[in-house]
C-alpha positions, -999 to 999 in steps of 0.1 A, spaced: -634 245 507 -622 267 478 -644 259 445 -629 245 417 -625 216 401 -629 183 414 -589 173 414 -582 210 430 -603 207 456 -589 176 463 -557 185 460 -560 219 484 -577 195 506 -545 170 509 -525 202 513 -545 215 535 -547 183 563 -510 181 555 -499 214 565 -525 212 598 -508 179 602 -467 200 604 -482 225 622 -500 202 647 -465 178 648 -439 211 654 -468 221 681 -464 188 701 -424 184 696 -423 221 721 -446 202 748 -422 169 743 -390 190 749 -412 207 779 -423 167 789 -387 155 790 -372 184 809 -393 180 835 -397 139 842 -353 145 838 -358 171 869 -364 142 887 -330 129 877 -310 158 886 -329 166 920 -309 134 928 -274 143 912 -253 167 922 -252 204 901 -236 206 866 -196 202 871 -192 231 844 -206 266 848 -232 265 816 -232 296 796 -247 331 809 -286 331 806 -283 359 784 -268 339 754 -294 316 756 -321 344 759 -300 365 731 -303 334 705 -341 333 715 -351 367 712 -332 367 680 -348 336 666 -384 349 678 -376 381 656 -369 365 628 -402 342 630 -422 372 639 -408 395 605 -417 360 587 -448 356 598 -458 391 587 -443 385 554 -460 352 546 -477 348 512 -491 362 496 -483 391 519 -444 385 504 -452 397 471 -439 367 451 -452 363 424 -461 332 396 -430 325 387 -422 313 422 -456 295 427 -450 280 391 -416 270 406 -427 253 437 -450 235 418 -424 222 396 -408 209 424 -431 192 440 -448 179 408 -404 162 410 -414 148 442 -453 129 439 -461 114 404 -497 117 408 -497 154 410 -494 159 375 -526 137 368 -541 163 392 -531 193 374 -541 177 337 -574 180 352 -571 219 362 -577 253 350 -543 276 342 -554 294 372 -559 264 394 -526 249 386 -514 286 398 -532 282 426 -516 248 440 -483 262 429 -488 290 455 -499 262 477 -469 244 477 -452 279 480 -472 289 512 -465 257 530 -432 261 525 -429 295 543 -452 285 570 -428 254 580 -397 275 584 -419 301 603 -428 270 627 -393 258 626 -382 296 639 -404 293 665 -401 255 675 -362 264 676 -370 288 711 -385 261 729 -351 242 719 -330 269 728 -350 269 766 -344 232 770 -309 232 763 -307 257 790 -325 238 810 -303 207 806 -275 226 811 -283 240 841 -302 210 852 -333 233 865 -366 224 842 -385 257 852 -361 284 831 -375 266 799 -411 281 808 -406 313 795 -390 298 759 -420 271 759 -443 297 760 -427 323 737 -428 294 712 -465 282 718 -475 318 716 -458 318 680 -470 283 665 -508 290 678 -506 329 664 -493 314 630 -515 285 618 -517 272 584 -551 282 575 -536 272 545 -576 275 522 -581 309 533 -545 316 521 -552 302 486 -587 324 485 -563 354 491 -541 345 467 -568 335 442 -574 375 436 -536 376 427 -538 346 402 -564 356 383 -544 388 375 -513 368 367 -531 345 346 -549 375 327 -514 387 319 -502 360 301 
């Protein structure tokens, strides 16, 4: 755990099993969607085929492959790799200091630079759930072809594009903070 005050390290902690707890929940929704396409194979094996003719595979692939590039150029730019600076962190803390009342108890109890610090927090998890959500939105893509074509084995190749994204991008949301921690103290320093 990151060293600090008592209510910061408290606070990174809730953070911290909060984020694991997203990442952990967007993890699990790719293996439902991988769960219900299959036990539905079942289903169609006793139907006839789909009445329409679904869309050409390489719409559905084109949408993935463009939705896996845009979590992978995320991913690389997640904080505090992106640059931003306190003014967002300062901002994201405002907003969630909107949202939970005993946050600002919390941060009467903290340092300038702690207070920073849970800003950036906030800020961070932000940026990792819509990376999640970009890749989470692949497996999606693979089960609505699978529906539509009523065959549960062409969503393999999205499930595990989007497995292979969650697992490479966890929250590790403490070690995150300690990078970021270098960055605070120099914004603190120059105000």
């Amino acid at each position: 755990m990151l060293r600090g005050s008592p209510a910061f390290e408290k606070r990174v902690g809730r953070m911290t099993t909060k984020a694991a707890i997203v990442h952990v929940a967007m993890t699990m929704a790719a293996v439902t969607y991988a769960a219900v396409t299959f036990v539905l194979q079942r289903q169609w094996s006793q139907e006839a085929a789909p009445a329409t003719e679904p869309p050409p595979a390489i719409v559905f692939f084109g949408v993935a492959a463009a939705a896996t590039a845009i979590a992978w150029w995320m991913r690389s730019r997640l904080p505090p790799a992106d640059g931003a600076g306190a003014e967002a962190w300062r901002n994201a803390l405002d907003q969630a200091a909107r949202q939970d009342k005993t946050l600002a108890e919390d941060l009467a109890a903290m340092s300038e630079q702690e207070r920073l610090l849970v800003g950036f927090g906030f800020y961070a998890t932000t940026r990792l759930i819509v990376v999640w959500a970009m890749a989470e939105s692949v497996a999606i893509v693979g089960m609505a072809r699978a529906l539509l074509t009523h065959d549960a084995t062409v969503l393999v190749p999205f499930l595990a594009i989007s497995l292979a994204l969650l697992m490479m991008t966890s929250p590790r949301l403490s070690q995150r903070i300690a990078e970021a921690r270098r960055q605070a103290a120099a914004i603190s320093s120059e105000r």
